[in-house]
TORZADO-233853 format. One record per residue (C-alpha): residue in one letter; x, y, z. Coordinates in steps of 0.2 Angstrom, whole numbers, padded with zeros to 4 digits, always signed. Layout:
AXYZ ...
***
This chain:
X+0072+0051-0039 X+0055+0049-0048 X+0041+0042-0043 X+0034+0027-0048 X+0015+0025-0057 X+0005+0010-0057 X-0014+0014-0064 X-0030+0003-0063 X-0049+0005-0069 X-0050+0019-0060 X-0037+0025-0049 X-0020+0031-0050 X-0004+0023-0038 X+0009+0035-0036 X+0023+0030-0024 X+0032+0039-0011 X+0049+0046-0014 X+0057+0055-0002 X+0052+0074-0008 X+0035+0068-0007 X+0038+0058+0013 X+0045+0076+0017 X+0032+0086+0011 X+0019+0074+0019 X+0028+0079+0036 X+0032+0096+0033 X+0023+0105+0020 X+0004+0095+0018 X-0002+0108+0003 X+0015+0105-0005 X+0012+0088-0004 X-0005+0089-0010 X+0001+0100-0023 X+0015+0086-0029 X+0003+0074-0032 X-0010+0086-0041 X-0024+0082-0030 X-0037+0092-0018 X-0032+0093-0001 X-0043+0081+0006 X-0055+0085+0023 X-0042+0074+0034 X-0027+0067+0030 X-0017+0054+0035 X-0029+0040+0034 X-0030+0026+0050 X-0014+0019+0056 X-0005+0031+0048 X+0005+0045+0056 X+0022+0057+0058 X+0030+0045+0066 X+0024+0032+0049 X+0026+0044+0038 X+0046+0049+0046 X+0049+0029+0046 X+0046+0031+0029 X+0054+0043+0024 X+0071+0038+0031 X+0070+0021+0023 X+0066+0029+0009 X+0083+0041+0009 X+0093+0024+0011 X+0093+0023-0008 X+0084+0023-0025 X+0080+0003-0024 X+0067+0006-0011 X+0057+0017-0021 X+0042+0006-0023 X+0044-0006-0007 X+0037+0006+0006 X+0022+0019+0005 X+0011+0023-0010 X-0004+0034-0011 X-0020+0030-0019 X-0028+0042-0033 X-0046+0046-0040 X-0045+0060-0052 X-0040+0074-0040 X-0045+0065-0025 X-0031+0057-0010 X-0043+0042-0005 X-0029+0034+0004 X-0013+0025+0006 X-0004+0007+0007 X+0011-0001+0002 X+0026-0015+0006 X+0035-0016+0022 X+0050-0015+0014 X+0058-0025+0000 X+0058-0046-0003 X+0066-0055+0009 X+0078-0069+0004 X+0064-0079+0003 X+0056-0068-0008 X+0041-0064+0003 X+0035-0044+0006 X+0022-0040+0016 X+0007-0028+0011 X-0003-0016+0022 X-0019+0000+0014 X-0030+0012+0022 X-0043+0021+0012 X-0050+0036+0020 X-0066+0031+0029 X-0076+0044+0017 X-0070+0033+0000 X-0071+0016+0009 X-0086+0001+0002 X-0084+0007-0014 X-0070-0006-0021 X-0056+0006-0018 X-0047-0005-0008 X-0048-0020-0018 X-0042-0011-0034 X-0028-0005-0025 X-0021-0018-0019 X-0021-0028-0035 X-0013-0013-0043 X+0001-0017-0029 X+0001-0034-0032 X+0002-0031-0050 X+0017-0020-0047 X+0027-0033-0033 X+0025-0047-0045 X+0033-0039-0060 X+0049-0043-0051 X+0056-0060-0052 X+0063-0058-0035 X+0046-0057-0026 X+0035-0076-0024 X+0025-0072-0010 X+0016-0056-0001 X+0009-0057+0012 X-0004-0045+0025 X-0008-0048+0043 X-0026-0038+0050 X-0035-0040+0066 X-0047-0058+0064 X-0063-0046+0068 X-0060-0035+0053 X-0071-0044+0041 X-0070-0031+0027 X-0053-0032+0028 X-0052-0049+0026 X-0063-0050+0014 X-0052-0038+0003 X-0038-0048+0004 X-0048-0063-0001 X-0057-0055-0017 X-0037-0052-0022 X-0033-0069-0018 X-0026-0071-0002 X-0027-0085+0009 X-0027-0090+0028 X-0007-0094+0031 X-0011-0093+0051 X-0010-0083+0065 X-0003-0064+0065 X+0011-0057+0076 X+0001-0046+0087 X-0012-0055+0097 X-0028-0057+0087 X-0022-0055+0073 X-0022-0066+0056 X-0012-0069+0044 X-0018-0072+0025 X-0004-0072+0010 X-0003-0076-0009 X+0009-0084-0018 X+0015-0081-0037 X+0009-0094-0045 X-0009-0095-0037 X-0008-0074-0044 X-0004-0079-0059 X-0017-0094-0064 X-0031-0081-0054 X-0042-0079-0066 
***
């Protein structure tokens, strides 16, 4: 199953399929070497872990229309700066949700931010999707402010306590300007 590309000024969006989940888990220089980058000082970045990077990998092996919906890794030249992607594919009401962590090394540099519009550029390429949404704790301003600079907006309160969240919808990404 290949994996998919999405580029943007200055980074590269490889998703995750699930030779590359495996490797993560199993063989991190084989891994490294899959996506033609140098192994970076730590890896994975926050929030992320084996037991993440299992869960991906088995919803990955449930078939070849999840590539895309779950983890992708973020790409400067030959440098892993860190990862993000969906939770899964649209719902009925055509609403994913998007989640990123860049390694704390690459972060204030506009990583982020040019990541997730490459994601957003690649979820709303499909007809199916009208919404995504991101939930982050209500203290992480830089956070918050990534998800604004991409045009998300307050939708309420998250699921875990203290948490918010902030969503945009197709037409408010399409007349961004």
């Amino acid at each position: 199953m290949p994996n998919l590309i999405a580029t943007t000024a200055r980074l590269r969006l490889v998703s995750s399929s699930p030779i590359l989940a495996e490797a993560e888990l199993k063989q991190r220089d084989r891994f490294f070497e899959l996506l033609q980058v140098d192994p970076p000082q730590q890896w994975p970045p926050d929030l992320n872990d084996d037991n993440t990077i299992k869960f991906f990998l088995e919803k990955l092996l449930e078939g070849e229309d999840q590539t895309g919906w779950w983890c992708w890794y973020f790409i400067k030249d030959r440098e892993l700066i860190g990862n993000g992607g969906f939770k899964g594919k649209p719902s009925k009401s055509g609403t994913v949700e998007i989640g990123y962590s860049i390694l704390e090394q690459h972060r204030g540099r506009g990583y982020a931010t040019e990541a997730i519009q490459g994601l957003l550029n690649w979820a709303f390429q499909h007809r199916e999707v009208r919404r995504i949404v991101a939930e982050t704790s209500s203290e992480l301003m830089t956070s918050i402010r990534v998800l604004e600079k991409c045009g998300f907006i307050y939708i309420g309160e998250g699921t875990d306590a203290g948490a918010i969240r902030l969503g945009i919808l197709r037409r408010d990404y399409q007349n961004k300007p």
